[in-house]
Backbone as JSON Lines, residues from 0, in Angstrom:
{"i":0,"aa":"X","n":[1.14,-34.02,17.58],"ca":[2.0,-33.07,16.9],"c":[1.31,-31.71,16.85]}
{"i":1,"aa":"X","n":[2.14,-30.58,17.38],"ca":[1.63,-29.32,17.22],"c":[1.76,-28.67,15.85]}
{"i":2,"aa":"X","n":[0.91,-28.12,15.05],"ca":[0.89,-26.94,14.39],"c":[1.16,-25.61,14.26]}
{"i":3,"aa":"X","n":[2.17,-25.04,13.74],"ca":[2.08,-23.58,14.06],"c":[2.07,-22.45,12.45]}
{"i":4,"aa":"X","n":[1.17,-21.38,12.69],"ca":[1.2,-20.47,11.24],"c":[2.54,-19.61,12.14]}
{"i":5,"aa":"X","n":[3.13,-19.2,10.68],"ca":[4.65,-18.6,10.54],"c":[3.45,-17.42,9.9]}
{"i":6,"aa":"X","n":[3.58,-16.03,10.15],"ca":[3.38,-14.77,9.76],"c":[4.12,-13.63,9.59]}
{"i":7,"aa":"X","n":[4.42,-12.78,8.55],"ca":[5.38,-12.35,8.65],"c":[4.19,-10.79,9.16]}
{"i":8,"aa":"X","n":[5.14,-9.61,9.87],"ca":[4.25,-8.77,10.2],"c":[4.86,-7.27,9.48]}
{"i":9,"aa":"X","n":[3.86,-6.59,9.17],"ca":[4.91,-5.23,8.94],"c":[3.9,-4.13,9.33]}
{"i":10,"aa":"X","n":[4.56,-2.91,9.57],"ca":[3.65,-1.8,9.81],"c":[4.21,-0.61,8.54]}
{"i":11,"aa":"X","n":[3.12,0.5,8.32],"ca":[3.42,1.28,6.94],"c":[2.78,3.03,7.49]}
{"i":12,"aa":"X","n":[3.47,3.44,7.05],"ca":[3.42,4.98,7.66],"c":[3.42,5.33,6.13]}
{"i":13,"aa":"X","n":[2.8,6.87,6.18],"ca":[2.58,7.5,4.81],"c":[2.06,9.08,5.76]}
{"i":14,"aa":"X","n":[2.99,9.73,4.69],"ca":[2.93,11.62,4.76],"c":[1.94,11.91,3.6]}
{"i":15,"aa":"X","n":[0.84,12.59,3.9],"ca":[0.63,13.07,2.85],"c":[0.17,14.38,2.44]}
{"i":16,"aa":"X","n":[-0.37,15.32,1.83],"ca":[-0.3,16.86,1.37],"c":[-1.57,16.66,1.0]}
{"i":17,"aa":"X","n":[-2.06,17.68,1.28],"ca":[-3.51,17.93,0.84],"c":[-3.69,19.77,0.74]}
{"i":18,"aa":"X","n":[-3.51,19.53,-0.38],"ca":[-4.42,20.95,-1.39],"c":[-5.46,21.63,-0.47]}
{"i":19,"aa":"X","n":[-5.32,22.72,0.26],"ca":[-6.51,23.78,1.18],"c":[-7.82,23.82,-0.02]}
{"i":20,"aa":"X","n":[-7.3,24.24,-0.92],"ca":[-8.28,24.42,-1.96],"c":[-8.7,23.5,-3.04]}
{"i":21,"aa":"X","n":[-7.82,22.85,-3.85],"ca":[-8.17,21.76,-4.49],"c":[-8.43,20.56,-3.9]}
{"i":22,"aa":"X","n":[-8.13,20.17,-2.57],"ca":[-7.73,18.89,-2.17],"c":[-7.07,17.8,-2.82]}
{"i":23,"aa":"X","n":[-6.67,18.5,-3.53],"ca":[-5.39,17.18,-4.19],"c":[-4.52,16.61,-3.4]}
{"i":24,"aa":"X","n":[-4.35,14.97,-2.97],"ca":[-3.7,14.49,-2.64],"c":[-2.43,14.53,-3.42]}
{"i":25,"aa":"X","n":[-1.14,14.1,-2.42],"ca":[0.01,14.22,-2.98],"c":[0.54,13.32,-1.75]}
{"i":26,"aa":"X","n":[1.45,12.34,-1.67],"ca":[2.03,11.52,-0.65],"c":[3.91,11.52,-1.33]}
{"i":27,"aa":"X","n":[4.06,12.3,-0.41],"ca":[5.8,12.66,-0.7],"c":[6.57,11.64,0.35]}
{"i":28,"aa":"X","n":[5.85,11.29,1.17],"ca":[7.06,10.19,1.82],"c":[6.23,8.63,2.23]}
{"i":29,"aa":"X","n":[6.7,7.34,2.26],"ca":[6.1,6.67,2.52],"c":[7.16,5.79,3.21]}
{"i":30,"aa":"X","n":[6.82,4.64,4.34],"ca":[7.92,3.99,5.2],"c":[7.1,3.11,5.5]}
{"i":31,"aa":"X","n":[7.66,1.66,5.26],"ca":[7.29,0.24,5.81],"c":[8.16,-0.24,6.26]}
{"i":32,"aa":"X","n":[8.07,-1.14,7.64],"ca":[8.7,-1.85,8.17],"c":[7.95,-3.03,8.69]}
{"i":33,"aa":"X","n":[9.34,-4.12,8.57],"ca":[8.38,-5.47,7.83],"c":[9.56,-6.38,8.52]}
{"i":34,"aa":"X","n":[9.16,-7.45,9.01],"ca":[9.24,-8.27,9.73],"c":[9.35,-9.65,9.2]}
{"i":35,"aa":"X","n":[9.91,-10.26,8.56],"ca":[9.75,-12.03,7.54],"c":[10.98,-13.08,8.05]}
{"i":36,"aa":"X","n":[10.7,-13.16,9.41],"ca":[12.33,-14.16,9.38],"c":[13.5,-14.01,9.32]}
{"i":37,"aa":"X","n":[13.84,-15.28,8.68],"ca":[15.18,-14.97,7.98],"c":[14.85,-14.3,6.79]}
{"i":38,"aa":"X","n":[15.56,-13.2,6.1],"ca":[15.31,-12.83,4.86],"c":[16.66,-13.49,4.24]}
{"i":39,"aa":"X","n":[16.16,-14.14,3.06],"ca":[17.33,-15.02,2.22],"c":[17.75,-14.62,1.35]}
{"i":40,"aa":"X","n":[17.31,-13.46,0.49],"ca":[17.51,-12.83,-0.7],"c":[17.06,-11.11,-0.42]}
{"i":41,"aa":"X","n":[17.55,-10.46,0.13],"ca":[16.92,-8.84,0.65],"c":[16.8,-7.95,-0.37]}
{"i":42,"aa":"X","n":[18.2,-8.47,-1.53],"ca":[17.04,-7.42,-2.89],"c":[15.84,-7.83,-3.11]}
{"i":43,"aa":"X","n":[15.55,-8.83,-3.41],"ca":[14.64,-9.47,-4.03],"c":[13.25,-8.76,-2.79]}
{"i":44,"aa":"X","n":[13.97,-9.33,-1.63],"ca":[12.64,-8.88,-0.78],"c":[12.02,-7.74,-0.69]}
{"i":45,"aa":"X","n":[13.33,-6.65,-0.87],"ca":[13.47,-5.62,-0.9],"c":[12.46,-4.79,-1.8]}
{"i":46,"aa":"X","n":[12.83,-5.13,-3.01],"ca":[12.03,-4.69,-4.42],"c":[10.61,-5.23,-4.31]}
{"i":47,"aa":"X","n":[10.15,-6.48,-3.69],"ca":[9.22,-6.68,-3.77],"c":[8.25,-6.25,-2.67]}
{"i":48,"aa":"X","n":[8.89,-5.81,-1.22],"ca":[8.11,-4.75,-0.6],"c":[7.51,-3.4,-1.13]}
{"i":49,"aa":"X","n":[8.65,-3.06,-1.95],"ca":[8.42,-1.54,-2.51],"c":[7.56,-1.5,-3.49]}
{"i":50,"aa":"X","n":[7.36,-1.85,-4.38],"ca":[6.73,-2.83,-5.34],"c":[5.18,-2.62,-5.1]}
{"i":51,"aa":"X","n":[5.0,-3.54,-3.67],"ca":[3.95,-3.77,-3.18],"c":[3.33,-2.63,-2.66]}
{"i":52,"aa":"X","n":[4.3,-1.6,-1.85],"ca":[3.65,-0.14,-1.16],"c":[3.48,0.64,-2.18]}
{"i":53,"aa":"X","n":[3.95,0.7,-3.65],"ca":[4.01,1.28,-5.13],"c":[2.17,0.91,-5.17]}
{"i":54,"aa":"X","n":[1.97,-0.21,-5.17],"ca":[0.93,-0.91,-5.93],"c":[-0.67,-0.25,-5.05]}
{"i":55,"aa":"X","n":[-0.01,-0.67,-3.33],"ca":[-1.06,-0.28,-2.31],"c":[-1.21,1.33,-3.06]}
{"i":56,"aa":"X","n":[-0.23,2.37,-2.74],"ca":[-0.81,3.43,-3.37],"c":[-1.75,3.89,-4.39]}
{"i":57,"aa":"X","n":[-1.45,3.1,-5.89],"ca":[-2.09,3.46,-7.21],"c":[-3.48,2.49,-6.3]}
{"i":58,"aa":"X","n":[-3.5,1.53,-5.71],"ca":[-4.89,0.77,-5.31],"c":[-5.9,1.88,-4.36]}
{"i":59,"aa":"X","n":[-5.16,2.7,-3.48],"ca":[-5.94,3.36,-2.94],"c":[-6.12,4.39,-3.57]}
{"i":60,"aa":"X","n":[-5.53,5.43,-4.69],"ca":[-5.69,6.76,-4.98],"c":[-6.15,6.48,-6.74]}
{"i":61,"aa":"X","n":[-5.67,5.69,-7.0],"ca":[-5.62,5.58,-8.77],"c":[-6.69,4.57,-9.4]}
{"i":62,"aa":"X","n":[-6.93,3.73,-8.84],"ca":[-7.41,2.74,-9.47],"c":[-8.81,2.71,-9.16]}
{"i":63,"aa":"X","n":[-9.99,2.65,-10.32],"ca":[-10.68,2.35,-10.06],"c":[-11.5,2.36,-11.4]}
{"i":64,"aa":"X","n":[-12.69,0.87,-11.77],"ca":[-13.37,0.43,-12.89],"c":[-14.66,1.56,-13.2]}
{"i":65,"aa":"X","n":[-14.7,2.42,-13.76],"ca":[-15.62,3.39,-13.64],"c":[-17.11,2.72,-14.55]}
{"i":66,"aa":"X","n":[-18.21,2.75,-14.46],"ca":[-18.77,2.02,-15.06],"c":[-20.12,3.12,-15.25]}
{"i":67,"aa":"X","n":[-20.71,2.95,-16.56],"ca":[-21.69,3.53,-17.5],"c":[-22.67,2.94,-16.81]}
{"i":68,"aa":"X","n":[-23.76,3.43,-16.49],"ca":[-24.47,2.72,-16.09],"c":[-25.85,2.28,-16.56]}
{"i":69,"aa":"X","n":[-26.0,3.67,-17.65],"ca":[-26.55,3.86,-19.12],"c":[-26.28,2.52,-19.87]}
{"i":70,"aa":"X","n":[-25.04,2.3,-20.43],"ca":[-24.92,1.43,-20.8],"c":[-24.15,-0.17,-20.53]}
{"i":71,"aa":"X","n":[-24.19,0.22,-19.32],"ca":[-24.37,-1.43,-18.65],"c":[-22.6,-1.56,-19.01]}
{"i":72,"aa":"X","n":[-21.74,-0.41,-19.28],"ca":[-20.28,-1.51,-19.64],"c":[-19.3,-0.47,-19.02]}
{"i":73,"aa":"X","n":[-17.96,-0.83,-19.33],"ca":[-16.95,0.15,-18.33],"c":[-16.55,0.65,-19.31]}
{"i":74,"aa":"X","n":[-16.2,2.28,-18.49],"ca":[-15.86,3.55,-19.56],"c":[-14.62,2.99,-20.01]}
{"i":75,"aa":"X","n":[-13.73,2.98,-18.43],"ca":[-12.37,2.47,-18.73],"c":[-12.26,1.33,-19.02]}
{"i":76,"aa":"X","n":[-12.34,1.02,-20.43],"ca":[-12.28,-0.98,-21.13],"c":[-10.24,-1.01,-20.96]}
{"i":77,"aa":"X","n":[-9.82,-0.01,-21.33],"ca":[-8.43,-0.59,-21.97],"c":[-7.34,0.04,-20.56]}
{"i":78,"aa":"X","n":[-6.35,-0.12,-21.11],"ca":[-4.95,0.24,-20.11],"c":[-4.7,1.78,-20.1]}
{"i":79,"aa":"X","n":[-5.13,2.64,-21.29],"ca":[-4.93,3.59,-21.65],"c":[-5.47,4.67,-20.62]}
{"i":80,"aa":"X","n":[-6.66,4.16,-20.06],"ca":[-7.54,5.21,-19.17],"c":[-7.69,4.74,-18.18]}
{"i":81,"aa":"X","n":[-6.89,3.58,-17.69],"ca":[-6.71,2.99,-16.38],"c":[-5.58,3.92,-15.79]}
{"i":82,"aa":"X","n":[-5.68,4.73,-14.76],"ca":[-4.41,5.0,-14.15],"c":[-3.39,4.33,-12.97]}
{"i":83,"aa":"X","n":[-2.24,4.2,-13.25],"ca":[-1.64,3.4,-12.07],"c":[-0.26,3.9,-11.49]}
{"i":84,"aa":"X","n":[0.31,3.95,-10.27],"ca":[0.97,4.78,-9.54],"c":[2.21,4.45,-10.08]}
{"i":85,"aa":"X","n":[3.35,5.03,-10.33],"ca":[4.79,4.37,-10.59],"c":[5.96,4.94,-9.58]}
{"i":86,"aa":"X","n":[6.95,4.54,-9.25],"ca":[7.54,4.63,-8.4],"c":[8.17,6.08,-8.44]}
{"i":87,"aa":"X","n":[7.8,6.83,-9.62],"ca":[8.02,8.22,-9.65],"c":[7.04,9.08,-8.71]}
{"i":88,"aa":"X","n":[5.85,8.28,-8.7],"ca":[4.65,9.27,-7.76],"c":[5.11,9.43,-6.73]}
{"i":89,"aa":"X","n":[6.48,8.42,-5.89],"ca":[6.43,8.7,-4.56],"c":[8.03,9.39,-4.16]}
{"i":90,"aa":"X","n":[8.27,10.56,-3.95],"ca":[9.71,11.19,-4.08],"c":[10.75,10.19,-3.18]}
{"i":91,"aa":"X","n":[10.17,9.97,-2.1],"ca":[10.79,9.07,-1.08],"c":[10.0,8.16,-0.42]}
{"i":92,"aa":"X","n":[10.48,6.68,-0.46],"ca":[9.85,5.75,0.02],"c":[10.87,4.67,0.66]}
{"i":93,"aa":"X","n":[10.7,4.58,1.56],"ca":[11.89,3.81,2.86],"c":[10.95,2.41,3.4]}
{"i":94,"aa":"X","n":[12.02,1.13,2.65],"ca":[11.56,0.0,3.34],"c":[12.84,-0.47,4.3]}
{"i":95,"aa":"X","n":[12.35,-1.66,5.47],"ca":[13.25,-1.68,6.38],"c":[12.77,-3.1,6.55]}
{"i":96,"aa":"X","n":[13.38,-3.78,7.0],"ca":[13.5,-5.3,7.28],"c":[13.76,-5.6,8.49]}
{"i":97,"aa":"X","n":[13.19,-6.17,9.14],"ca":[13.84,-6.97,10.18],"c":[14.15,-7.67,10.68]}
{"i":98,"aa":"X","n":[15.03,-8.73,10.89],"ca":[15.21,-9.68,10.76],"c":[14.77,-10.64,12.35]}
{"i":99,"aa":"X","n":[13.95,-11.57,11.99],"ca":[13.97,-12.2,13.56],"c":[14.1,-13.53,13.54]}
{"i":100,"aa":"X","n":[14.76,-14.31,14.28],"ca":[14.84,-15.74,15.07],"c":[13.02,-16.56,14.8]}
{"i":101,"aa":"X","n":[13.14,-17.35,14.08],"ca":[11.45,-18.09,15.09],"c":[12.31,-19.58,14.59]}
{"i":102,"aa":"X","n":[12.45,-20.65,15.48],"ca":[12.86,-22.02,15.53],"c":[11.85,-22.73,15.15]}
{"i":103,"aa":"X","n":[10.52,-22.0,15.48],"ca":[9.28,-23.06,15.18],"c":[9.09,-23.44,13.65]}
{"i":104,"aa":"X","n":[9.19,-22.4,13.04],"ca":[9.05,-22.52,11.6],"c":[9.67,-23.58,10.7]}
{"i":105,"aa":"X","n":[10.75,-23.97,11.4],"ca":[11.75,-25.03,10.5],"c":[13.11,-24.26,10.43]}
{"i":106,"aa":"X","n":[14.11,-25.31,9.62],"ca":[15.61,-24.55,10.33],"c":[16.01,-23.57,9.38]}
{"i":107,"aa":"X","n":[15.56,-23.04,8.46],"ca":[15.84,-21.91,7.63],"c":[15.05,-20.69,8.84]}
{"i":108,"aa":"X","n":[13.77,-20.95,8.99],"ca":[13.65,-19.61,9.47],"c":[12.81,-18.22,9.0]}
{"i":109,"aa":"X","n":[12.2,-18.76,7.71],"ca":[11.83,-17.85,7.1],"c":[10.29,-17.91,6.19]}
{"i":110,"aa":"X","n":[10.09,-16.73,6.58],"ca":[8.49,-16.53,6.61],"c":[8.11,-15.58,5.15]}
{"i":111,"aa":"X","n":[7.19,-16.06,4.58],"ca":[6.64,-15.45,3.07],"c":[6.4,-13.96,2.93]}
{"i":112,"aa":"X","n":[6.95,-13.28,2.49],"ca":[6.15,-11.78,2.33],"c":[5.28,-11.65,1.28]}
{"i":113,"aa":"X","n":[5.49,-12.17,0.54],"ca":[4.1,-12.07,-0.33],"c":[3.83,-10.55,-0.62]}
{"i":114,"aa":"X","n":[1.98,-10.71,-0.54],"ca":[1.28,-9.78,-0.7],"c":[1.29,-8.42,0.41]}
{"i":115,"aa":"X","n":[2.25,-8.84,1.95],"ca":[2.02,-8.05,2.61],"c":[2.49,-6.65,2.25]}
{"i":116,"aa":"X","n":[3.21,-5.7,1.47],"ca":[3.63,-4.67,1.0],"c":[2.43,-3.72,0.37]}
{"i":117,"aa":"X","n":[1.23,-4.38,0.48],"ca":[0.36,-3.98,-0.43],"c":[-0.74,-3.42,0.3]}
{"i":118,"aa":"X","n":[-0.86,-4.82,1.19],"ca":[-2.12,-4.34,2.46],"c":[-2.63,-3.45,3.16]}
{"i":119,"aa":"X","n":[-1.16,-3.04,3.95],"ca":[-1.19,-2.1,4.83],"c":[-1.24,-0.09,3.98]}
{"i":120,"aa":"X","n":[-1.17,-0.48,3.29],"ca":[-0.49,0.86,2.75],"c":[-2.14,1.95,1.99]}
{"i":121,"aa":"X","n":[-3.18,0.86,1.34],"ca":[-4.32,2.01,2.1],"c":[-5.29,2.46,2.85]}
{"i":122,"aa":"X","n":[-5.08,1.5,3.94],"ca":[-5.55,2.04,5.39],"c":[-4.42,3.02,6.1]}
{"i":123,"aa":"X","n":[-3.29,3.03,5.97],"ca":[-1.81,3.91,6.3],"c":[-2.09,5.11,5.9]}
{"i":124,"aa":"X","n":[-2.97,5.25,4.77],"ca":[-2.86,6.04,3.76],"c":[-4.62,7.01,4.11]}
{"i":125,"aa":"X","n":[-5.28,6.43,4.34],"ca":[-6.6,6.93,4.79],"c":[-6.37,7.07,6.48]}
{"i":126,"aa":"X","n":[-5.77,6.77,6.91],"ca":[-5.63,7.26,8.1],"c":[-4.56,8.69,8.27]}
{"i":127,"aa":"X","n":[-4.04,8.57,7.74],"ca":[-3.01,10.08,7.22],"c":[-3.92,11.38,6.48]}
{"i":128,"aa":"X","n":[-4.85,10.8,6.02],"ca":[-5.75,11.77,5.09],"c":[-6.84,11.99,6.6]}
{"i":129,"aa":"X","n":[-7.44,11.24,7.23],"ca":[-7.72,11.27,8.58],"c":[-7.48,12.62,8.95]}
{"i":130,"aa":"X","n":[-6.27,12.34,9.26],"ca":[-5.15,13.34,10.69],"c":[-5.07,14.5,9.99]}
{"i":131,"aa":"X","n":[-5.16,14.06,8.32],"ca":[-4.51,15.99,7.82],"c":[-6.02,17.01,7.79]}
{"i":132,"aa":"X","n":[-7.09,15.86,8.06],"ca":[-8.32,16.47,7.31],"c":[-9.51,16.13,8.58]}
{"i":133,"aa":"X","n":[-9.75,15.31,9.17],"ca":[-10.58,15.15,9.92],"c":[-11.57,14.56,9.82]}
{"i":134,"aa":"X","n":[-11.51,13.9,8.51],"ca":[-12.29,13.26,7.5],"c":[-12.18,11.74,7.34]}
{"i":135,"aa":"X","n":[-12.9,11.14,7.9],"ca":[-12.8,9.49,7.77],"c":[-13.24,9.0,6.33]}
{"i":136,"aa":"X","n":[-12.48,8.0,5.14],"ca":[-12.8,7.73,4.29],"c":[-12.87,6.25,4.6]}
{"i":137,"aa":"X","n":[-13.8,5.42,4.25],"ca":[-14.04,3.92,4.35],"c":[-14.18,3.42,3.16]}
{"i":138,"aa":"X","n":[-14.04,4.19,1.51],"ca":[-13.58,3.16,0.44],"c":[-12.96,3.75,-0.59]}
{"i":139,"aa":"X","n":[-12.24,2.6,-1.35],"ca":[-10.78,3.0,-2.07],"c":[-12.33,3.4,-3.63]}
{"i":140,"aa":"X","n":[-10.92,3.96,-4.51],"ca":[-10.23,4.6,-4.24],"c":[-10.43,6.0,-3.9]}
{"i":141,"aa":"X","n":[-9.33,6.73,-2.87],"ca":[-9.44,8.23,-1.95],"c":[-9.63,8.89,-3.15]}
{"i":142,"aa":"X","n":[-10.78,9.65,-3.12],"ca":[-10.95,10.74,-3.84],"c":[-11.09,11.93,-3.5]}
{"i":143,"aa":"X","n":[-10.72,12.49,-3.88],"ca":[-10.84,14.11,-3.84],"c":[-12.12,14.72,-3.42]}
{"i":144,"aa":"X","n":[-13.32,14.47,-3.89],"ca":[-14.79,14.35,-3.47],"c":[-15.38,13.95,-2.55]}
{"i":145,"aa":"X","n":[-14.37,13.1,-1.66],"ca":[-14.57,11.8,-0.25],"c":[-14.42,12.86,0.49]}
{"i":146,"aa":"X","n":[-13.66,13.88,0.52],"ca":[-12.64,14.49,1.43],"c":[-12.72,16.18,0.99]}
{"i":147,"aa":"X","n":[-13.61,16.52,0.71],"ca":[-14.51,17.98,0.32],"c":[-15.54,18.0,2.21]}
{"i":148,"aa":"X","n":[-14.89,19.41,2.13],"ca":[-15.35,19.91,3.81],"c":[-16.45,20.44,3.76]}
C-alpha cells in the first residue's frame, strides 16, 4: 500500500513603504494565494487565511519579548506593552483560493490550511523590504534599526 502527504501550497506578496528618513515601515497592500483542495467552507477558510497573514505581519514587525538583562526578566510581562497587528494595520489585503482536483487524498478532496497563512508572510515581507532597500534582514522582528543605511 502506497502512502501519500496531501499539502496544501500558497504563495504571499506584500507592498511595502519605507520612510527615506525615518524608515518606518508601513505595508499598505498584502495578497496570498493559496491552494487547499477542495475548500468546504470558504468563509471559514477565508477568515482564517487572513487571520493568519494579519498574525504573520504583527510576527514579523510587532512582536517581540524584550528582555532586561540587568535583571534577568521581561520588560514586556503583560498584554499592555506587547504590540500586535490588527486588521486595521493593513488598508488592503486580498486572499484567493484555489481550488484543485487531487483523487489521492480520499474522496472529499481536501487538504488542511492550518497554519499556512502565517508562514509565508515574513519572509514575503523581508524580501519586499529587500527590493525597497537593498538590505537583507535574517531575523524577526523587522526593525527599523535592521534596515538603517
Amino acid at each position: 500500500m502506497q502512502s501519500f502527504t496531501a499539502l496544501a501550497f500558497g504563495a504571499q506578496f506584500v507592498e511595502v513603504r519605507i520612510n527615506p528618513r525615518t524608515r518606518t515601515i508601513r505595508v499598505p497592500r498584502m495578497v496570498g494565494v493559496y491552494a487547499g483542495g477542495k475548500i468546504l467552507n470558504p468563509r471559514t477558510a477565508h477568515s482564517q487565511l487572513m487571520g493568519g497573514m494579519v498574525w504573520g505581519l504583527s510576527n514579523a514587525l510587532l512582536e517581540a519579548s524584550e528582555v532586561d538583562r540587568n535583571h534577568a526578566s521581561f520588560v514586556n510581562a503583560d498584554m499592555a506593552e506587547y504590540h500586535i497587528a490588527v486588521n486595521a494595520d493593513i488598508p488592503a489585503l486580498d486572499v484567493e483560493m484555489l481550488e484543485e482536483r487531487d483523487d489521492k487524498i480520499g474522496p472529499i478532496g481536501a487538504k488542511g490550511l492550518g497554519e499556512i497563512g502565517i508562514t509565508g508572510t515574513a519572509p514575503a515581507l523581508a524580501n519586499a523590504i529587500f527590493h525597497a532597500t537593498g538590505i537583507r534582514v535574517r531575523k524577526l522582528p523587522l526593525r527599523i534599526e535592521d534596515i538603517l543605511s
